[in-house]
KOLMARRO-205479 format. One record per residue (C-alpha): y, z, x; residue in one letter. Coordinates in steps of 0.1 Angstrom, whole numbers, plus 5000, padded with zeros to 4 digits. Example, Ala and Ser with C-alpha at 12.3 -4.5 7.8 and 13.67 -1.06 7.14 Angstrom:
<pts>
495550785123A;498950715137S;
</pts>
This chain:
<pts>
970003890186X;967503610194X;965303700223X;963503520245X;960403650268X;958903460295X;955603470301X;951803460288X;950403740300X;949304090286X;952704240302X;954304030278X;952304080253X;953104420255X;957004370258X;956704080225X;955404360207X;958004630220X;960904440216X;959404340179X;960204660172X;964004720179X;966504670153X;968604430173X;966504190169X;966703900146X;964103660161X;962203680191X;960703390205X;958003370240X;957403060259X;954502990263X;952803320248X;949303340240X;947003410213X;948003760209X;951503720213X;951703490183X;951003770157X;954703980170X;957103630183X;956503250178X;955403110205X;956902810225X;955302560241X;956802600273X;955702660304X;957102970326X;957802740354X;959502430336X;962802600342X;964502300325X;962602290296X;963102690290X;967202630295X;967002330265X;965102570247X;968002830249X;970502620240X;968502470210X;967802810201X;971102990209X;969103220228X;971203550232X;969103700260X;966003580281X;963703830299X;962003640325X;958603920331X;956903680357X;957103690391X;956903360401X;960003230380X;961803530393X;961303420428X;962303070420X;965703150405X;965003140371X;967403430363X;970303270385X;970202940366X;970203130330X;973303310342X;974702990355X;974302850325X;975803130302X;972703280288X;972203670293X;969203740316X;967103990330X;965403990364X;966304000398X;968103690411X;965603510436X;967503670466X;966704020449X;963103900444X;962303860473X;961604200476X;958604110459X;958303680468X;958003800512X;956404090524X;957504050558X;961404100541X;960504410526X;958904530557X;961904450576X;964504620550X;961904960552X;962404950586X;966204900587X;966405190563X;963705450577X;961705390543X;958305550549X;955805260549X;952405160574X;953505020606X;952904650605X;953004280625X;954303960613X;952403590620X;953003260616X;949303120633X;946103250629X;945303270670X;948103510672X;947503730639X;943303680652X;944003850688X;946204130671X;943904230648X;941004230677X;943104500696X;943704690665X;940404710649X;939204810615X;939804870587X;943004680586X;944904540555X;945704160556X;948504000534X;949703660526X;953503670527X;954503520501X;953103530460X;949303490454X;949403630423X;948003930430X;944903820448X;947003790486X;946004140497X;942604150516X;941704550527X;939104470555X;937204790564X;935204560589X;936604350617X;934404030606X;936204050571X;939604090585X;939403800606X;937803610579X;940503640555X;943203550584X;940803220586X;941603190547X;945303250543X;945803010568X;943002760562X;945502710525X;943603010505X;946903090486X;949102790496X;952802830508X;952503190499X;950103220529X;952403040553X;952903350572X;950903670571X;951404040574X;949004290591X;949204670581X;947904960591X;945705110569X;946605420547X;943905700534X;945205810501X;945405780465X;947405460450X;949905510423X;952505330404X;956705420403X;958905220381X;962405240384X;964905040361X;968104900380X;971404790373X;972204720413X;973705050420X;972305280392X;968505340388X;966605520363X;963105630363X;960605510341X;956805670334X;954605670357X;951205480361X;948605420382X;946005100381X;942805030393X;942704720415X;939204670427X;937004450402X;934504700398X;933105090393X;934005320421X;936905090436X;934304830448X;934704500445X;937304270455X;941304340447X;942304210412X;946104190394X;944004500381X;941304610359X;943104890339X;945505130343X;946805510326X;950205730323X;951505910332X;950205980370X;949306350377X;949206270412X;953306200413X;954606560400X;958106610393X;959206690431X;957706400442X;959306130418X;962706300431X;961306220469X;960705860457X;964105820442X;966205990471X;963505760498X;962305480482X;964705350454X;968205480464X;967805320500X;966705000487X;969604950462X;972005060490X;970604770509X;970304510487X;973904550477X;975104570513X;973204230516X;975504090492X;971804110464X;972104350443X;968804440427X;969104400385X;965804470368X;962504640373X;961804780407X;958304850410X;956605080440X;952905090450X;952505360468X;950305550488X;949805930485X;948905970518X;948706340536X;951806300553X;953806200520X;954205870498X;954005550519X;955905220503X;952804960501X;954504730482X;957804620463X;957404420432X;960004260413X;959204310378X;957204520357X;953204590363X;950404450345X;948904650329X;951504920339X;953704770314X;950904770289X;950605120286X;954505230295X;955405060267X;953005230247X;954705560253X;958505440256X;959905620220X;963605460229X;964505130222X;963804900251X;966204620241X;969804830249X;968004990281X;967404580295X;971004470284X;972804800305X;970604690334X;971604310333X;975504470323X;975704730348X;976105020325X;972805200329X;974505500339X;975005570300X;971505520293X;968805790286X;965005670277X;962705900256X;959205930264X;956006020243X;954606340256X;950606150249X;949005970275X;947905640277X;945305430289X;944205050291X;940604870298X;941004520311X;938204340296X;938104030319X;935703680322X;932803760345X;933203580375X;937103670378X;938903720400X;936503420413X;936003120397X;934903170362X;934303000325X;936702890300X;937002900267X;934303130252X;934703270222X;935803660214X;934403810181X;935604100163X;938904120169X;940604130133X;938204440125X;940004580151X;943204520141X;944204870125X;942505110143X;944705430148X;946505470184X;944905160198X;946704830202X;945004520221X;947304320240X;946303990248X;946603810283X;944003470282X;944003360251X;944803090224X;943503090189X;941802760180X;940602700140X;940703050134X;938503150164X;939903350195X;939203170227X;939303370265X;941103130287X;942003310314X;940503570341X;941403910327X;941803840289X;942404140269X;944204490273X;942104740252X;945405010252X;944805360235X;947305690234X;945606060228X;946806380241X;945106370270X;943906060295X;940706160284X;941406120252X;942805780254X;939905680274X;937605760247X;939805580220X;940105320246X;936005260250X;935105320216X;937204970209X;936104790238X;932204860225X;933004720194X;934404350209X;932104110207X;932103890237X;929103880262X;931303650289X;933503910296X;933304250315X;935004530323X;934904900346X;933605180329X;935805480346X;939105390342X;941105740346X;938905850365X;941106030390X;943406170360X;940306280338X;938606470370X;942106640374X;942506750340X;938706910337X;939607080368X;942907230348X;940507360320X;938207510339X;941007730358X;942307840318X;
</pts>
């Protein structure tokens, strides 16, 4: 089959060099793709959001099968006009996505279905939003409504801040996405990541993951897309995945088919692990970065067949295989980010590096120019490593980062930390 990936990130990255490996494949092709990317699928020089250049492409091409990983194509129908058009896609239509493209949707489904989630208020002007969150006090959690990638979530633990960032949604911070925003309560617990693959009545479980948003050591800094990420999650045990399924996935799919939407693709739940049980913080629409990134690195199945039966319907037949190793990835991003940062700088070492056992580096931001490798993004390179422990894979993980020459880019030092502290606690009880 020719495949097609959308995308330029380290997710897709990560899915290029999955897909590379199944047999059904006869030429895989990503538009745009990046520096990285270019060593497992030829790149196109395409943009993710020239939606009429990518369907040319496909017909050019005879594209069999398109897997838009973005969210921002998802949420502008990208998968609708592929299907329109006769080419095989995966993704959520855009009326699916917006589980993911509005906030203040998703809040309203949770609602209508009693899915556990923080209370919450919509706005539409900052006076309003401004004189709730007076009343409520801090902390407080402040979102943009729509997609900022990843940078739309503000968790003010003072008042000042939390008005502050209603002043810069608002004021055009993130653009349309910021047209309206949503206020949350905020939840005491540890984050963690659920994947669920749909077919829009069937869903099966993927690994799970858990990231690390804040830019820096001990969750300070601001929120990034995230700065690394491990699987699977300790902290979501077997009877608590089933709780996710039977309150969190198998709702939503009931709703979004009675809507007359039903959700094909990757369902994605950040979640809260609060004392009182898992609280929905957020739908996404596709798969996480760097989730992805280190799920794919312990997927044994195929992946190709198990994206077909969820575009076809037929994932009830399907049965994915999972590496018993952990994994683990260290973002290794341009200082300044998620700010404003340089462009361009060069990254030495990275062939060297190319064959070390049980560590693959994904690329996000980056192009290869005369032979050099260039960071042009704000989070640049995925440092991914398995082991049979998280520890493990940590320490594969930094040993690899040390060794990358770049001294424009930085990264957290304790990714897994949570995991790590939870297995020395399990040794010491043996």
């Amino acid at each position: 089959m020719k495949i097609l990936v959308i995308g330029s990130g380290g997710r897709e990255h990560a899915l290029c060099w999955k897909l590379a490996k199944s047999p059904l494949v006869t030429k895989l092709y990503c538009a745009p793709g990046n520096g990285g990317i270019a060593e497992v699928a030829e790149c196109v020089d395409v943009k993710a959001l020239d939606f009429d250049g990518i369907l040319a492409f496909c017909r050019a091409a005879a594209i069999q099968f398109v897997v838009v990983a973005p969210d921002d194509p998802l949420a502008l129908g990208l998968v609708d006009l592929l299907e329109a058009d006769g080419i095989a896609a995966f993704g959520p239509s855009a009326a699916a996505a917006k589980l993911e493209s509005s906030k203040g949707f998703t809040k309203e489904l949770c609602t209508e279905n009693n899915i556990p989630t923080a209370s919450y208020a919509r706005f539409s002007d900052a006076v309003a939003a401004r004189a709730y969150v007076t009343r409520e006090g801090a902390p407080i959690v402040i979102k943009a409504d729509g997609l900022a990638a990843g940078k739309g979530v503000i968790v003010a633990m003072e008042l000042d801040e939390a008005l502050a960032a209603i002043d810069d949604i608002f004021g055009g911070r993130f653009g349309a996405a910021g047209a309206e925003v949503v206020i949350e309560a905020y939840l005491e617990g540890e984050e963690a990541s659920f994947f669920a693959l749909c077919d829009g009545e069937t869903a099966i479980e993927l690994a799970t993951a858990q990231d690390h948003k804040r830019a820096f050591d001990h969750d300070e800094g601001p929120n990034t897309g995230g700065m690394g990420a491990y699987s699977p999650a300790p902290v979501l045990d077997e009877a608590t995945r089933a709780l996710i399924m039977a309150r969190f996935i198998n709702p939503t799919l009931a709703a979004m088919k009675r809507r007359g939407t039903p959700f094909k693709g990757i369902l994605y739940l950040g979640l809260m692990m609060t004392k009182t049980g898992p609280q929905l913080i957020e739908y996404n629409a596709r798969f996480g970065d760097p989730e992805c990134q280190v799920l794919m690195m312990r997927l044994k199945s195929d992946l190709l067949p198990a994206l077909i039966a969820a575009r076809d319907g037929t994932l009830k037949d399907v049965k994915l295989e999972w590496s018993a190793d952990a994994a683990l990835t260290v973002v290794m991003a341009t200082k300044g980010y998620p700010g404003d940062y340089p462009r361009n700088t060069e990254i030495r070492g990275l062939d060297a590096l190319s064959d070390r056992a049980n560590v693959t580096i994904f690329h996000a931001g980056t192009k290869r120019e005369g032979g050099r490798t260039l960071a042009t993004g704000g989070r640049v390179l995925n440092v991914t490593a398995t082991g049979k422990t998280v520890a493990e894979a940590r320490d594969r993980a930094y040993a690899t980062v040390e060794k990358i020459d770049w001294p424009e880019g930085f990264y957290r030092t304790d990714i897994g930390w949570r995991a790590i502290e939870r297995e020395t606690k399990a040794l010491a009880r043996t």
